[in-house]
C-alpha positions in Angstrom: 64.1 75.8 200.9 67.4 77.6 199.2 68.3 73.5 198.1 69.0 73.1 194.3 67.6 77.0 194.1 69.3 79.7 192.3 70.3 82.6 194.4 71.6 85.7 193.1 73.0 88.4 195.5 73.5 92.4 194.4 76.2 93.8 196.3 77.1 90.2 197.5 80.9 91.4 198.0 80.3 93.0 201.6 79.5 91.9 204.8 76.1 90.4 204.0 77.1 88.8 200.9 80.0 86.8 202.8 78.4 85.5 205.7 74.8 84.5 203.6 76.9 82.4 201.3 78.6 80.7 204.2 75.2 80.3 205.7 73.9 79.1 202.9 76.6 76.2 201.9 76.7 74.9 205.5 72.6 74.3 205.5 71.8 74.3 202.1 72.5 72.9 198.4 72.2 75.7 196.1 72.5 75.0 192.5 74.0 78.6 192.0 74.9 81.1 193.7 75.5 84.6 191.7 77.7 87.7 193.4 76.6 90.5 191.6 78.9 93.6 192.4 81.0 97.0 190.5 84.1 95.6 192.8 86.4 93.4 190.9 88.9 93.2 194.0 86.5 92.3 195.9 84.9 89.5 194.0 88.8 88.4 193.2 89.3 87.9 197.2 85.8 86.7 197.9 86.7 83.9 194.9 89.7 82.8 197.1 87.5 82.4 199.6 84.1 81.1 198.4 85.4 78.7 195.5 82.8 76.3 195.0 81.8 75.1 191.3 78.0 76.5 192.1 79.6 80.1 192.8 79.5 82.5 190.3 81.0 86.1 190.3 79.5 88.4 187.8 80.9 92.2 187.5 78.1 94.5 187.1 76.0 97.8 188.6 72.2 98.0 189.6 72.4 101.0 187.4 72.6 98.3 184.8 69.5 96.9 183.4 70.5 95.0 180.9 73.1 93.3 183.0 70.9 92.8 185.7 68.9 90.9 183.3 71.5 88.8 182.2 72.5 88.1 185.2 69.0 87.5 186.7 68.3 85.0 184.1 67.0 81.5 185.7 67.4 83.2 189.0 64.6 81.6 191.9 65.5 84.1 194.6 67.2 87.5 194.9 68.2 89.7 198.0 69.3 93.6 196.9 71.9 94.4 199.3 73.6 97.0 197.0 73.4 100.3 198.1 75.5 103.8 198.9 75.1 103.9 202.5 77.6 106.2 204.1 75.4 109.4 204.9 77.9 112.0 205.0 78.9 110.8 201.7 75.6 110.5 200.5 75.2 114.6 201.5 77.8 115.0 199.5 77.4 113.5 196.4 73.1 113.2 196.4 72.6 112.2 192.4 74.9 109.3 193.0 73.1 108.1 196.2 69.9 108.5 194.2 70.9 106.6 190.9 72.1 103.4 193.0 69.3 103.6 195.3 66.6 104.5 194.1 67.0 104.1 190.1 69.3 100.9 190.9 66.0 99.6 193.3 63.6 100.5 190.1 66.5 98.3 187.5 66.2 95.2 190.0 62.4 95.1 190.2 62.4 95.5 185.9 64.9 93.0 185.8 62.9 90.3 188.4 59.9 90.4 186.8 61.7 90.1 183.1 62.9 86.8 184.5 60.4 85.2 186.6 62.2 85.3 189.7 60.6 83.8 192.2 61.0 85.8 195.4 63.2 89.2 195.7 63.8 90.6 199.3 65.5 94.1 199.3 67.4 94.8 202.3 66.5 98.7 204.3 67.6 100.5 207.2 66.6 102.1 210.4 67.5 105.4 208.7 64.4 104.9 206.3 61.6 105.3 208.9 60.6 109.0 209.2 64.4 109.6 207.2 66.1 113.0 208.1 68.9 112.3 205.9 69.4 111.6 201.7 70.4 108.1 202.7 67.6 107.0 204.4 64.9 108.8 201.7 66.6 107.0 199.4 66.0 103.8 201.4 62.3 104.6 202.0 61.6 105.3 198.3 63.6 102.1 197.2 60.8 100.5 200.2 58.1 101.7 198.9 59.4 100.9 194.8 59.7 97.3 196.0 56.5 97.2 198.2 54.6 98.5 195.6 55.9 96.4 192.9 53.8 93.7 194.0 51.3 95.4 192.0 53.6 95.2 188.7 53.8 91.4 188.4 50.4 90.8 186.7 50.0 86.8 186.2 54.1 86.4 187.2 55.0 84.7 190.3 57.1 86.9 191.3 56.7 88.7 195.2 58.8 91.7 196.6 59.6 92.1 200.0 61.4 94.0 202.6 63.6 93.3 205.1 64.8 96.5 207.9 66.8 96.3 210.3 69.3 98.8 213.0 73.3 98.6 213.3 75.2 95.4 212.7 77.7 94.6 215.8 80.9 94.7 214.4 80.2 95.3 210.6 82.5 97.7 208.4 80.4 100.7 209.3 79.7 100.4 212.8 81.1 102.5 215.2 83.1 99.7 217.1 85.6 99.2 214.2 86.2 103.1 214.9 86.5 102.6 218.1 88.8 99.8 218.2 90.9 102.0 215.7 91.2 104.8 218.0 92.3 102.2 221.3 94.9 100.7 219.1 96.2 104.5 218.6 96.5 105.1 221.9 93.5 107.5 222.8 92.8 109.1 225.8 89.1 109.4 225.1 86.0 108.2 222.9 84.2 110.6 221.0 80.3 110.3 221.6 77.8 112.3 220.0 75.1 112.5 222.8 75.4 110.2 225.8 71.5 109.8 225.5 71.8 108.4 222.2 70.3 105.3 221.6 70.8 102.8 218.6 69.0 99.1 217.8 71.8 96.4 217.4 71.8 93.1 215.6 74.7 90.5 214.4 75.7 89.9 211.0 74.3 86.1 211.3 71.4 87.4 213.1 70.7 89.7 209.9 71.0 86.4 207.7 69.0 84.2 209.4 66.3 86.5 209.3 66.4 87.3 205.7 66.4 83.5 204.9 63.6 82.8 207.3 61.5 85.6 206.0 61.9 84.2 202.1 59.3 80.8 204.2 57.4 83.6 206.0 56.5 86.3 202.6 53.3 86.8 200.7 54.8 90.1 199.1 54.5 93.3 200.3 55.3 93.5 204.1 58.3 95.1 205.0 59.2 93.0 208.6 61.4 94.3 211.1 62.9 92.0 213.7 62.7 92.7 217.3 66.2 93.6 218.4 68.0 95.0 221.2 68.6 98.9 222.1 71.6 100.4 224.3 73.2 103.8 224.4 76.4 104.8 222.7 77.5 105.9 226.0 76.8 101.9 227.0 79.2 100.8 223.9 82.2 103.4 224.7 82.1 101.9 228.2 82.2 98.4 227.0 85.2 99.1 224.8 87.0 101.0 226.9 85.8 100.5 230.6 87.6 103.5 232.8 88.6 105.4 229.9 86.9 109.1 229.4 84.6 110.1 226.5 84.0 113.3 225.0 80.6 115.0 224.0 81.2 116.0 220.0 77.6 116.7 219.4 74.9 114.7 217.1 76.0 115.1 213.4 74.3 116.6 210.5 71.8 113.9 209.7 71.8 112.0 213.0 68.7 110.9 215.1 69.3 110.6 218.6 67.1 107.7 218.4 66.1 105.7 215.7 62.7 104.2 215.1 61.9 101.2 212.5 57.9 101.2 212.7 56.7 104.7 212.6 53.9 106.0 215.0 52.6 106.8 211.1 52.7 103.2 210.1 51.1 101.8 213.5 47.8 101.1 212.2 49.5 98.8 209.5 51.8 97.3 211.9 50.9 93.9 213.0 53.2 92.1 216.0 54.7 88.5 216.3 56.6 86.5 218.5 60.0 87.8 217.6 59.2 90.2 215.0 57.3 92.9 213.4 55.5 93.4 210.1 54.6 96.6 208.6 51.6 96.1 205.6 51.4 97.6 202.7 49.7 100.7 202.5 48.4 99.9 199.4 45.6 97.5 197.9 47.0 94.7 195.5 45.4 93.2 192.6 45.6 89.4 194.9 45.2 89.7 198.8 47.0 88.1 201.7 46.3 87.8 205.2 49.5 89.1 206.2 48.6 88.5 210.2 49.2 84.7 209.2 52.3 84.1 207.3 53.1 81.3 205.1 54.9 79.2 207.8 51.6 79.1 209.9 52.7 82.6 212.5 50.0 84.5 213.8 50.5 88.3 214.6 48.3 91.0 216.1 47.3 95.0 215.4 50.0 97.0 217.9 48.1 99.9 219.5 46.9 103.0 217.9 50.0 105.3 218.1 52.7 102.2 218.7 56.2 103.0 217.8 59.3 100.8 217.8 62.5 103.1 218.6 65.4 102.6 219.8 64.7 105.3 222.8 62.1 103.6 224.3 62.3 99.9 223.4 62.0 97.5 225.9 65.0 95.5 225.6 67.7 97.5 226.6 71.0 96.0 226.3 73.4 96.5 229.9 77.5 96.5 229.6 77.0 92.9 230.3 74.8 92.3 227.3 76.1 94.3 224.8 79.8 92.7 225.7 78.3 89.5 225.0 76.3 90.5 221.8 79.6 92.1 220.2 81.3 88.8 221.2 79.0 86.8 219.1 79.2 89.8 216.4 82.9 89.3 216.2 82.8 85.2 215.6 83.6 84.9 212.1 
């Protein structure tokens, strides 16, 4: 599918960005492959270690249209993974959050249509369902911009959709980095927020392979969730440190104690397949899709009247034993 395709990635320096374009090499021929990032340390090491002639690295911010244009130009498919993310941060500095997010979503729909990209999936977070902090209501608005974009296309070929997921195992903003930091200082104790508190959990590659399976499956439109694993922080402090105390801090200013990624709100529009979920559009396009068949032939169903898929009371619950081996196969490189 991605074979002699042109793939450009915004924010394609961090975590995502790395392992997609290793992904990508190993089971692909891309024609091009575009980094599009503010970072010019970080495209400088990423060149050392992605140096193929079909890489390019171009410095630029999704604040930027006219970059984003530029760079967007001959461009089949796109995934927006540039974002502000840290939420205390995001508290603390909200116009920023809101011009990368939100008017940085807004620059890469303008710019994919002005190109006639082909297909453009923007990458969300937990955080955006029912959002109780800036970061994740500027993740459900940059949803629903993309979502609803679908409607801005006219005659274009171009199809928006969303990707959501919970916490990546091992990524720069996990908690097991932290965690790992503290051990190799010598603490006596973990800090947990809530020992009830629950969190989904999913690998990097995990994330990637279900972004580039989702670009076969996508009319436009859905925002599809995957169905992922749940355990308790109390679960991963174990794991990490099995014997070793933890200590009660209390949930933080813009923490869920569980998180949800299709809404009791949305569970009329949710429909249910084999390994994931797909959340329709609220709104009526101009062109209709049967979104309970996707374009790779998968069949899904309506969830019950009042379904929600949180992290507090999904059915897969990850024991010591499974989470040890799911950060095992988050740490592989």
């Amino acid at each position: 599918m991605l074979s002699n395709k042109s793939i450009l990635i915004t924010g394609g320096t961090g975590s995502f960005g790395k392992r997609f374009v290793k992904a990508i090499f190993a089971r692909y021929q891309p024609k091009k492959v575009i980094i599009y990032s503010r970072d010019e340390l970080k495209q400088y090491e990423m060149a050392q270690a992605f140096d193929k002639p079909q890489m390019r690295y171009f410095i630029g911010d999704v604040r930027d249209l006219p970059r984003l244009k530029q760079a967007m130009d001959g461009v089949d498919y796109v995934i927006h993974a540039a974002a502000l993310k840290h939420v205390p941060v995001a508290e603390y500095n909200p116009m920023e959050c809101i011009k990368t997010n939100i008017y940085g979503a807004e620059n890469v729909i303008h710019a994919a249509i002005a190109a006639g990209v082909g297909k453009v999936i923007a990458l969300s977070t937990d955080k955006a369902a029912n959002p109780i902090n800036l970061y994740g209501a500027t993740k459900l608005a940059s949803d629903k911009l993309f979502v609803a974009a679908n409607n801005m296309v006219g005659d274009r070929q171009t199809r928006f959709s969303v990707v959501r997921y919970g916490n990546v195992i091992c990524s720069r903003g996990s908690v097991i980095p932290y965690f790992q930091k503290l051990l190799e200082e010598g603490a006596s104790e973990l800090p947990v927020t809530d020992e009830r508190m629950t969190r989904f959990w999913i690998t990097l590659q995990q994330g990637v392979d279900f972004v580039i399976k989702n670009f076969e499956r996508m009319h436009g439109g859905e925002i599809f969730v995957p169905k992922i694993p749940s355990a308790t922080i109390a679960t991963l402090a174990h794991v990490m440190a099995p014997g070793l105390p933890t200590r009660v801090i209390g949930i933080r200013p813009g923490e869920k104690l569980h998180e949800v990624m299709c809404p009791l709100d949305d569970s009329h529009l949710t429909l249910e397949f084999h390994d994931h979920f797909v959340i329709k559009p609220s709104i009526a396009f101009t062109t209709s899709s049967d979104y309970k068949r996707n374009n790779i032939g998968e069949t899904g169903a309506t969830v019950a009247s009042g379904f929600e898929y949180s992290s507090g009371t999904n059915p897969e619950v990850l024991d010591a034993d499974g989470l040890k081996r799911l950060i095992a196969l988050g740490a592989q490189a």
